[in-house]
PDB file with SEQRES, HELIX, SHEET and CRYST1 records, atoms N, CA, C and O in Angstrom:
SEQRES   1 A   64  UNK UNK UNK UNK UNK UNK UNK UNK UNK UNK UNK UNK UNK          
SEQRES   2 A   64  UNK UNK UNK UNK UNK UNK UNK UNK UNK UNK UNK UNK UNK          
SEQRES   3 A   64  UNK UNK UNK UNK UNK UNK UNK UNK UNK UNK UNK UNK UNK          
SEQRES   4 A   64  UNK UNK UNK UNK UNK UNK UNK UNK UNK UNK UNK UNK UNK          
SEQRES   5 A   64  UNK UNK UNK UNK UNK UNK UNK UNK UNK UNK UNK UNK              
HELIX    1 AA1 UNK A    6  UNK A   12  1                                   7    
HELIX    2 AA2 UNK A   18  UNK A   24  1                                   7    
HELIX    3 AA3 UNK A   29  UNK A   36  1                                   8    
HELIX    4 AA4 UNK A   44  UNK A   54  1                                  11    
CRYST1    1.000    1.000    1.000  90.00  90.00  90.00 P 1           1          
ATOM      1  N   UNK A   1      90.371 154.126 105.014  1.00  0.00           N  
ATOM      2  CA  UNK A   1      90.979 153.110 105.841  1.00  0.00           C  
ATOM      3  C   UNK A   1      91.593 152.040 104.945  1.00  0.00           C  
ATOM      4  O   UNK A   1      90.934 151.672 103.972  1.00  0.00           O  
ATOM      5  N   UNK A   2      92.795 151.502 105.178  1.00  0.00           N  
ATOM      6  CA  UNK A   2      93.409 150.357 104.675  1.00  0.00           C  
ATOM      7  C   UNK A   2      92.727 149.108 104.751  1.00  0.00           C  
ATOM      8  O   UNK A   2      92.329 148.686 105.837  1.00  0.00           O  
ATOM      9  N   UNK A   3      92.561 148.493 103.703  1.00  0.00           N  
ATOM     10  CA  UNK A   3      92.381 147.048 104.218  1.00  0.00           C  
ATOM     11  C   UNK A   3      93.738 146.014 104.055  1.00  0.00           C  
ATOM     12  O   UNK A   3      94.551 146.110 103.137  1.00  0.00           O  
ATOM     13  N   UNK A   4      93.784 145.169 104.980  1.00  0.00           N  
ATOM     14  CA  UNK A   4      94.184 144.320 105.351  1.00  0.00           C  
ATOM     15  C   UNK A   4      94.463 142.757 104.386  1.00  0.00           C  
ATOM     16  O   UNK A   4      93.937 142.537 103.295  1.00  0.00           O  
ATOM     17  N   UNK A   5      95.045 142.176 104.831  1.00  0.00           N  
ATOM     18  CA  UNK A   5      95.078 140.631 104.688  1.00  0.00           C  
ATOM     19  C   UNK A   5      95.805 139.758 105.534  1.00  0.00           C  
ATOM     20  O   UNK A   5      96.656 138.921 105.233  1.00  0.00           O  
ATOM     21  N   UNK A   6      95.180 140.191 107.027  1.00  0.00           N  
ATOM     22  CA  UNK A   6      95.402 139.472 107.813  1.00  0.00           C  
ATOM     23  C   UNK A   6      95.401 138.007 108.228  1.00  0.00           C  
ATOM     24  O   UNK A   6      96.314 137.228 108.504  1.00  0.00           O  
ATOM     25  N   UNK A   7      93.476 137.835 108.162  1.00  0.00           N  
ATOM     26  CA  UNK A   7      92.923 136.837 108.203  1.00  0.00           C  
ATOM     27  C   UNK A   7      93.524 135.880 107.301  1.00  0.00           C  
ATOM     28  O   UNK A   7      93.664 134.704 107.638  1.00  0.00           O  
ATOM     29  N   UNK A   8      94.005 136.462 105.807  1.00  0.00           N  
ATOM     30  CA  UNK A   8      94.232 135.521 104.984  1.00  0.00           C  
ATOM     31  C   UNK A   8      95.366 134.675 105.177  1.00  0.00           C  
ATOM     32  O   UNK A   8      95.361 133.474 104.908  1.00  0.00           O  
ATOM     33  N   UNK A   9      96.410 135.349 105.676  1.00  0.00           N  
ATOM     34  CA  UNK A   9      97.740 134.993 105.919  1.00  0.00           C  
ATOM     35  C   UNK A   9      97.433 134.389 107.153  1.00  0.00           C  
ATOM     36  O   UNK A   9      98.011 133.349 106.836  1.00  0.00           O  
ATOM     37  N   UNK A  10      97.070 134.170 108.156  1.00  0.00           N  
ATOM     38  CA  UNK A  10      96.772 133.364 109.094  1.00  0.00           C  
ATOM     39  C   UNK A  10      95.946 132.430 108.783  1.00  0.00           C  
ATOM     40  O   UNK A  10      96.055 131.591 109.678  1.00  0.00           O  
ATOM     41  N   UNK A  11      95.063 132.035 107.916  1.00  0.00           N  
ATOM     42  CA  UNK A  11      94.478 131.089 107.942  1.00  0.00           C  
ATOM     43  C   UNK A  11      95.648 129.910 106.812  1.00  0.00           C  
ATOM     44  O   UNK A  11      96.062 128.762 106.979  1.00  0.00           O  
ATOM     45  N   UNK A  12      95.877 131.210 105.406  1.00  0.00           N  
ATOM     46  CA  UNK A  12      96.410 130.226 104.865  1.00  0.00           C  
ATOM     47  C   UNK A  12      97.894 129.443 105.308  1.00  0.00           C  
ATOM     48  O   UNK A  12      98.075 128.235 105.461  1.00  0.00           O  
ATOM     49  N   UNK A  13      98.677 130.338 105.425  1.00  0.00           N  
ATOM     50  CA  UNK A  13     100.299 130.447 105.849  1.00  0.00           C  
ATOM     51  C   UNK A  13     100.455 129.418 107.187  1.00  0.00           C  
ATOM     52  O   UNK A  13     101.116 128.383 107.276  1.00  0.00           O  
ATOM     53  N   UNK A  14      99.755 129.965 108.008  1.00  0.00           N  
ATOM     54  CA  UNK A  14     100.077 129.682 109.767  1.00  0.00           C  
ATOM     55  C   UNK A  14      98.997 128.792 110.135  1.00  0.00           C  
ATOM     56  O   UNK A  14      99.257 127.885 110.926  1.00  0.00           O  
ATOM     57  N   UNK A  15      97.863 128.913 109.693  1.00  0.00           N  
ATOM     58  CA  UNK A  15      96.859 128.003 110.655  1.00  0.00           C  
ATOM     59  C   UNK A  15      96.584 128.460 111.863  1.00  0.00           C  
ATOM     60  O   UNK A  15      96.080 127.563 112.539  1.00  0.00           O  
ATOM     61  N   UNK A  16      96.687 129.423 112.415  1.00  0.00           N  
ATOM     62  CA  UNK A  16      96.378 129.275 113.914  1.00  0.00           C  
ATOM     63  C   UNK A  16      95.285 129.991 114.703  1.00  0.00           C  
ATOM     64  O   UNK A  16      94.907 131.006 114.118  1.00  0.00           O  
ATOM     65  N   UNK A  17      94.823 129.815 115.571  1.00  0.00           N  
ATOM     66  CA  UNK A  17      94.456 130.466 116.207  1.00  0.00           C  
ATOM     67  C   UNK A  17      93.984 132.049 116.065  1.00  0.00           C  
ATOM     68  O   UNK A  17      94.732 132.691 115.327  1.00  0.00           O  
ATOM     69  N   UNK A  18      92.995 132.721 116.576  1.00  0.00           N  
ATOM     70  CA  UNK A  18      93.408 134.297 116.492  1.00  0.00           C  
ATOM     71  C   UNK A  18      94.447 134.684 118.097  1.00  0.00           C  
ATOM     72  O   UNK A  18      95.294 135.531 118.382  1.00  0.00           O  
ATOM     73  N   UNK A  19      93.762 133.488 118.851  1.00  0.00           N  
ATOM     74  CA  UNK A  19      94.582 134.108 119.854  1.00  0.00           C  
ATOM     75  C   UNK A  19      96.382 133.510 119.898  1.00  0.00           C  
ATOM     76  O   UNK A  19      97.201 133.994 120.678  1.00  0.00           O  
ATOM     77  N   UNK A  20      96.688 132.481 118.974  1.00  0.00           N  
ATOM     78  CA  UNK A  20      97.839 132.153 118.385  1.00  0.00           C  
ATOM     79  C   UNK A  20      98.313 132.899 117.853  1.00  0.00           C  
ATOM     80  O   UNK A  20      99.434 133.283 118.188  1.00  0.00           O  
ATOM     81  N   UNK A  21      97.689 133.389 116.852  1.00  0.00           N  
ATOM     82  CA  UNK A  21      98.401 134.239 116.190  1.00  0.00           C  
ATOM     83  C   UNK A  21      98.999 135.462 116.494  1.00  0.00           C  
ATOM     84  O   UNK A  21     100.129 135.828 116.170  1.00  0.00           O  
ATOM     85  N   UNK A  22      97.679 136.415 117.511  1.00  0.00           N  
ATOM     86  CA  UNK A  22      98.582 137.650 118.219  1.00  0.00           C  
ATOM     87  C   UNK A  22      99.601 137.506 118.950  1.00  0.00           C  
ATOM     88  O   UNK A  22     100.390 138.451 118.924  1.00  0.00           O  
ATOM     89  N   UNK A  23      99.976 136.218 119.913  1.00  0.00           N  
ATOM     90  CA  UNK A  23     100.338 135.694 120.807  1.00  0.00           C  
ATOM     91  C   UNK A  23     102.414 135.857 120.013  1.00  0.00           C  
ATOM     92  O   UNK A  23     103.533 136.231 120.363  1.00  0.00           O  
ATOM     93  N   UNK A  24     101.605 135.198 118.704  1.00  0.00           N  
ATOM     94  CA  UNK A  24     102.530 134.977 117.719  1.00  0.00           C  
ATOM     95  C   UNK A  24     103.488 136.194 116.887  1.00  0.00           C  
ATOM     96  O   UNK A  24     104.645 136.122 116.472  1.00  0.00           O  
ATOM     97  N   UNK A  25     102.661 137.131 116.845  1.00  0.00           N  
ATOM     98  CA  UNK A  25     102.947 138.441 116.059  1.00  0.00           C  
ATOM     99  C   UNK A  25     102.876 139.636 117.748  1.00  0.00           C  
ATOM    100  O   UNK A  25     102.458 140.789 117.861  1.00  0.00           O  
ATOM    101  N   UNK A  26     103.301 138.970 118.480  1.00  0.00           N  
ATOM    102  CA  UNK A  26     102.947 140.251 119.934  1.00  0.00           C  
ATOM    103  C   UNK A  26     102.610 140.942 120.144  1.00  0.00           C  
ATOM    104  O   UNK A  26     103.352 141.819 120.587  1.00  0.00           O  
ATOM    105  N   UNK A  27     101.371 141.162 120.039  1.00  0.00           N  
ATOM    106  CA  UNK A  27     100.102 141.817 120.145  1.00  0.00           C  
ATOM    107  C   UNK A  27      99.043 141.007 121.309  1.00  0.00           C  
ATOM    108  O   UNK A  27      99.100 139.795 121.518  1.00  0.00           O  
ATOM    109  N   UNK A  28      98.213 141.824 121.908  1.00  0.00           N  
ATOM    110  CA  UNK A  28      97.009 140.984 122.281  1.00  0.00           C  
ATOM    111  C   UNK A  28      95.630 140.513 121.131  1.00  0.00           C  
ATOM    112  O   UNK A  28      95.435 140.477 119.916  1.00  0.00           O  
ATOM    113  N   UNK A  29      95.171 140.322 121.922  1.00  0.00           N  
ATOM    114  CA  UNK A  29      93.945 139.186 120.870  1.00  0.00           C  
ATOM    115  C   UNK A  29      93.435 140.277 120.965  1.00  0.00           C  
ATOM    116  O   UNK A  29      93.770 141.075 120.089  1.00  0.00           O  
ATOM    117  N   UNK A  30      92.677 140.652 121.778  1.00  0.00           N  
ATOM    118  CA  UNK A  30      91.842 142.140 121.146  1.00  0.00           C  
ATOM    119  C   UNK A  30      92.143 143.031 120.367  1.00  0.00           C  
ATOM    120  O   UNK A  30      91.435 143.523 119.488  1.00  0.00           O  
ATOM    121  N   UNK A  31      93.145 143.268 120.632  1.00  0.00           N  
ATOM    122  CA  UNK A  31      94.212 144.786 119.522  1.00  0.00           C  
ATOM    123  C   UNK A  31      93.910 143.863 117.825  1.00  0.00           C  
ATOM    124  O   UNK A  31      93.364 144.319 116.821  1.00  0.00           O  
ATOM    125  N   UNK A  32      94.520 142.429 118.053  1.00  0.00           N  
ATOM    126  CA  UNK A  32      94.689 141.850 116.968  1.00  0.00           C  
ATOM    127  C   UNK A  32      93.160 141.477 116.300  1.00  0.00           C  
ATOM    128  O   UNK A  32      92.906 141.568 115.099  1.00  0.00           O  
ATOM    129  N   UNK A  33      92.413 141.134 117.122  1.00  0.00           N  
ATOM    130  CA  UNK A  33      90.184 141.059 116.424  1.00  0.00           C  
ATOM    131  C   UNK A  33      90.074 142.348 115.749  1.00  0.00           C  
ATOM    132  O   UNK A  33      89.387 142.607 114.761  1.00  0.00           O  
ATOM    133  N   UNK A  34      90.902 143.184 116.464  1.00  0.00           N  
ATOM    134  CA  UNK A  34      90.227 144.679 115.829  1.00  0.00           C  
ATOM    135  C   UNK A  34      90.754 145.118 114.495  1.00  0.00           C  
ATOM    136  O   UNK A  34      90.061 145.692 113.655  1.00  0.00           O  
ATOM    137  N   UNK A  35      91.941 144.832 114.359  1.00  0.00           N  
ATOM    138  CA  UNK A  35      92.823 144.779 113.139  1.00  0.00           C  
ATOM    139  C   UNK A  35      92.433 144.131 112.152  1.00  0.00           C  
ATOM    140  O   UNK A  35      92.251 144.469 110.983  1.00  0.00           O  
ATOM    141  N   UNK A  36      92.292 143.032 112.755  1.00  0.00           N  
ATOM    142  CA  UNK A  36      91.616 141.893 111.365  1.00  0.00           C  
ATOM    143  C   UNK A  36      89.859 141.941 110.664  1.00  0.00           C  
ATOM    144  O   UNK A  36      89.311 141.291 109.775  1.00  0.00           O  
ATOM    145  N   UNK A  37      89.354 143.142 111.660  1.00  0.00           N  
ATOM    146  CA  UNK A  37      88.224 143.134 111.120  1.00  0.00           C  
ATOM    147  C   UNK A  37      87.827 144.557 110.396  1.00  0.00           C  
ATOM    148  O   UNK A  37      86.759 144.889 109.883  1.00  0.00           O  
ATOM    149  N   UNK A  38      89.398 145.476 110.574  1.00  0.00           N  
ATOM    150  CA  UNK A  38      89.422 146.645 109.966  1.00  0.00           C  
ATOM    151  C   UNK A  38      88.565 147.600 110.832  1.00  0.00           C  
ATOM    152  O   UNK A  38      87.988 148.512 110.238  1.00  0.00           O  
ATOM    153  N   UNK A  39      88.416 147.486 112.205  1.00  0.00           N  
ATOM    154  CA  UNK A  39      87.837 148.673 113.045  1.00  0.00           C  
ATOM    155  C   UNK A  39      89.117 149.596 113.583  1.00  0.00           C  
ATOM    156  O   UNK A  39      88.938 150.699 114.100  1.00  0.00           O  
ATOM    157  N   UNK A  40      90.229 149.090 113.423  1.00  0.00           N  
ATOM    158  CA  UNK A  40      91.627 149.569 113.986  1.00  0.00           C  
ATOM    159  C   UNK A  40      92.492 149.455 113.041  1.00  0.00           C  
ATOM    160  O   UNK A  40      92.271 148.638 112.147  1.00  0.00           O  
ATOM    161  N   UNK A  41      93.684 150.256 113.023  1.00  0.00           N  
ATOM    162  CA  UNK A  41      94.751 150.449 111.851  1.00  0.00           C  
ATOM    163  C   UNK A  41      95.984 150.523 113.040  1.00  0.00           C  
ATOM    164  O   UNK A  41      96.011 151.300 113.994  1.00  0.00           O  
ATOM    165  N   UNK A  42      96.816 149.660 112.752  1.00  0.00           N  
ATOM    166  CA  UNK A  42      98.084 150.011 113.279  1.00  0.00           C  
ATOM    167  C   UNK A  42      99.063 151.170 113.842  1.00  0.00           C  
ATOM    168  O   UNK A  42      98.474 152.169 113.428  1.00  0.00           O  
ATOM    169  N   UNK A  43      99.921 151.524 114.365  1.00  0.00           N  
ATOM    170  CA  UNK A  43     100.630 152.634 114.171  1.00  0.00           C  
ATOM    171  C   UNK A  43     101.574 152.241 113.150  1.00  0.00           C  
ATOM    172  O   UNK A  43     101.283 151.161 112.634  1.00  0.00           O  
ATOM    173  N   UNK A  44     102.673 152.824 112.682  1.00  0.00           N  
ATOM    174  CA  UNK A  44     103.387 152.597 111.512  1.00  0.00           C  
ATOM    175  C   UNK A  44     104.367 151.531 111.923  1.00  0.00           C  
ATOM    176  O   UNK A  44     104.759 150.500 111.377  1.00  0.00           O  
ATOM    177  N   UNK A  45     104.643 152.150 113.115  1.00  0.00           N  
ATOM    178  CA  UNK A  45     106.190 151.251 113.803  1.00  0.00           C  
ATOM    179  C   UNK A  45     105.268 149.411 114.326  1.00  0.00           C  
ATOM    180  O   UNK A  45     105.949 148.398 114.483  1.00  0.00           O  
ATOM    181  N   UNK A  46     103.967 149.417 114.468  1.00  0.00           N  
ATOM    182  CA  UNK A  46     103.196 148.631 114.702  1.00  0.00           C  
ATOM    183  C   UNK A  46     103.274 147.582 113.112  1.00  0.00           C  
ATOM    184  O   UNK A  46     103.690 146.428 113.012  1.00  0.00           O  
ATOM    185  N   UNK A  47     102.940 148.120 112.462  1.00  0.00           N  
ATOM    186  CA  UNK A  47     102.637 147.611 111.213  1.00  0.00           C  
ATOM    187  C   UNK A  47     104.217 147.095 110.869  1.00  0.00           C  
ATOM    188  O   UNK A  47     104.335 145.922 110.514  1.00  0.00           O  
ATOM    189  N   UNK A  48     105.481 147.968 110.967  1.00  0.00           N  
ATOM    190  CA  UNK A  48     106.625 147.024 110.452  1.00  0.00           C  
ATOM    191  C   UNK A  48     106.633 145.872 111.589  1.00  0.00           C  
ATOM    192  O   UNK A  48     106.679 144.680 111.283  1.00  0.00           O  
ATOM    193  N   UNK A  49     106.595 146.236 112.658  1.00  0.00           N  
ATOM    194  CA  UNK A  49     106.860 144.677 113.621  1.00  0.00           C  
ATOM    195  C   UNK A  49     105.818 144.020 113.208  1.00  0.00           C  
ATOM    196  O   UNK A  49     105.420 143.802 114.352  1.00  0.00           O  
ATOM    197  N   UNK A  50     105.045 143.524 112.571  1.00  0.00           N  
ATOM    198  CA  UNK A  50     104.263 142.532 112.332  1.00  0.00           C  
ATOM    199  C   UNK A  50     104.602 142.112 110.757  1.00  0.00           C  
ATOM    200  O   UNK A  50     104.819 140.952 110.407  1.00  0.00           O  
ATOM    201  N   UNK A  51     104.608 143.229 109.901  1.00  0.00           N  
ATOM    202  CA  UNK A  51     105.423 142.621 108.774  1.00  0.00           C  
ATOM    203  C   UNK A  51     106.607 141.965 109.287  1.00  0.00           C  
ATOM    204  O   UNK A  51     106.585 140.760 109.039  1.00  0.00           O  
ATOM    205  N   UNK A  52     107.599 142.339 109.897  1.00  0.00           N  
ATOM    206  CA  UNK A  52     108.546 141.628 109.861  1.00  0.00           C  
ATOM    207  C   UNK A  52     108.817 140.183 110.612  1.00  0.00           C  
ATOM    208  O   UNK A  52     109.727 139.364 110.486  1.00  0.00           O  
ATOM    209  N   UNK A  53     107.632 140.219 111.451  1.00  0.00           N  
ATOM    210  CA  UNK A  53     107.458 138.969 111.580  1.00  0.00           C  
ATOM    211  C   UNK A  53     106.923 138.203 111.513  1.00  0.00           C  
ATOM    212  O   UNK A  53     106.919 137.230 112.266  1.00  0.00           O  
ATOM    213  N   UNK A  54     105.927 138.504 110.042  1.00  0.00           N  
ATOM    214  CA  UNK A  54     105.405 137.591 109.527  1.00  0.00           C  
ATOM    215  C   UNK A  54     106.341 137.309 107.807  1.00  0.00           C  
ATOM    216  O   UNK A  54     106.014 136.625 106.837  1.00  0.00           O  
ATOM    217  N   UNK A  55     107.448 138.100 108.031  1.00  0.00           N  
ATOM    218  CA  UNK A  55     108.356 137.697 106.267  1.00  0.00           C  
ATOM    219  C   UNK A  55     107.594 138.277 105.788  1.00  0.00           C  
ATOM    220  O   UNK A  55     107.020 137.661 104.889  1.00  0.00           O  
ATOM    221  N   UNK A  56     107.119 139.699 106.030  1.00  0.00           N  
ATOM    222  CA  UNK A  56     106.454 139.979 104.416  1.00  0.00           C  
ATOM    223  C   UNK A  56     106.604 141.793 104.198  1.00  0.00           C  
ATOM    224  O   UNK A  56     106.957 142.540 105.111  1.00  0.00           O  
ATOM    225  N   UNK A  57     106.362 142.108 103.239  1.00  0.00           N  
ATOM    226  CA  UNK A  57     106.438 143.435 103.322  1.00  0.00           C  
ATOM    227  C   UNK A  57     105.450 144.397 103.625  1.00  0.00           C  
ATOM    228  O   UNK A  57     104.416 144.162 102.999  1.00  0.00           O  
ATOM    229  N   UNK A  58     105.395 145.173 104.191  1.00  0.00           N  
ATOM    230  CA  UNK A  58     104.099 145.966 104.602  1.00  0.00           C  
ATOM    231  C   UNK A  58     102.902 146.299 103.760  1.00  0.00           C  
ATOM    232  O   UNK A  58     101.804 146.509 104.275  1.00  0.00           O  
ATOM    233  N   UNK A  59     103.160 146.358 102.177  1.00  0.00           N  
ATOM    234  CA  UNK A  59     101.872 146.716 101.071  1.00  0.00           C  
ATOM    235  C   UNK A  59     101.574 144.893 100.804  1.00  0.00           C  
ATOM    236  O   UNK A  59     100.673 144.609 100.015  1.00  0.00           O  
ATOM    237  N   UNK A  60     102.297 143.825 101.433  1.00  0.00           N  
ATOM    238  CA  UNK A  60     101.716 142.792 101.264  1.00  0.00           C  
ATOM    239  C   UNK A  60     100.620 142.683 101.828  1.00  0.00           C  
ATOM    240  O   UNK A  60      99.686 142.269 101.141  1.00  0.00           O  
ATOM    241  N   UNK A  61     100.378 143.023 103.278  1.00  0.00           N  
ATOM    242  CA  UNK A  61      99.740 143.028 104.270  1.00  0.00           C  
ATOM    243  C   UNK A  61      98.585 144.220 104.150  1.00  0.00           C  
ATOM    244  O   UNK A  61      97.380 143.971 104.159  1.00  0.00           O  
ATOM    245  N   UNK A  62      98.928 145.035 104.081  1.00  0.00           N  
ATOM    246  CA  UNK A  62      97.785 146.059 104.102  1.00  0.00           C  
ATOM    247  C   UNK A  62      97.633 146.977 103.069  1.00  0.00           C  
ATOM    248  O   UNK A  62      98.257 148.036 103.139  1.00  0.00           O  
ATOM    249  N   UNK A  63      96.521 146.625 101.615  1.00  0.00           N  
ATOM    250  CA  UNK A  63      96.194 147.662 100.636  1.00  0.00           C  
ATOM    251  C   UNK A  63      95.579 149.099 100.784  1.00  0.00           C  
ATOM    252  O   UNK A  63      95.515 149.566 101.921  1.00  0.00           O  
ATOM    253  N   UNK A  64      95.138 149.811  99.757  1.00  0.00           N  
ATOM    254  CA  UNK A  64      94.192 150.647  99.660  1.00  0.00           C  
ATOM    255  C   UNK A  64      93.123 150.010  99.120  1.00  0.00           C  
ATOM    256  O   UNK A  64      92.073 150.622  98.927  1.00  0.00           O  
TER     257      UNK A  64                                                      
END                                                                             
C-alpha cells in the first residue's frame, strides 16, 4: 500500500479542517478519513483530481 502525505499538506499548506479539506479537494469526509489514514487508496483518475487540486504532483502526495 502507498503511503500518503495527506495530513501533512493539510495541516501544513491549508490549515483546514478534515471536513474542509474534502469539501475542498471534492471528496466526502469519509472517503477522505480513510485516505488519510491509509485504510483506502484512491483510484488513479481519483488521485490526479486531487493532485491537481492541490498544485502538486502525484509522487508528491503519495510514496512507496
Amino acid at each position: 500500500m502507498l503511503k500518503n502525505h495527506l495530513k501533512e499538506i493539510r495541516m501544513k499548506e491549508f490549515m483546514l479542517s478534515r471536513r474542509e479539506f474534502a469539501a475542498f479537494i471534492n471528496i466526502s469526509e469519509r472517503q477522505y478519513c480513510r485516505y488519510e489514514r491509509m485504510e483506502a487508496q484512491p483510484t488513479l483518475e481519483s488521485a490526479f483530481n486531487i493532485a491537481q487540486k492541490l498544485n502538486k504532483k502525484i509522487d508528491e502526495i503519495w510514496t512507496n
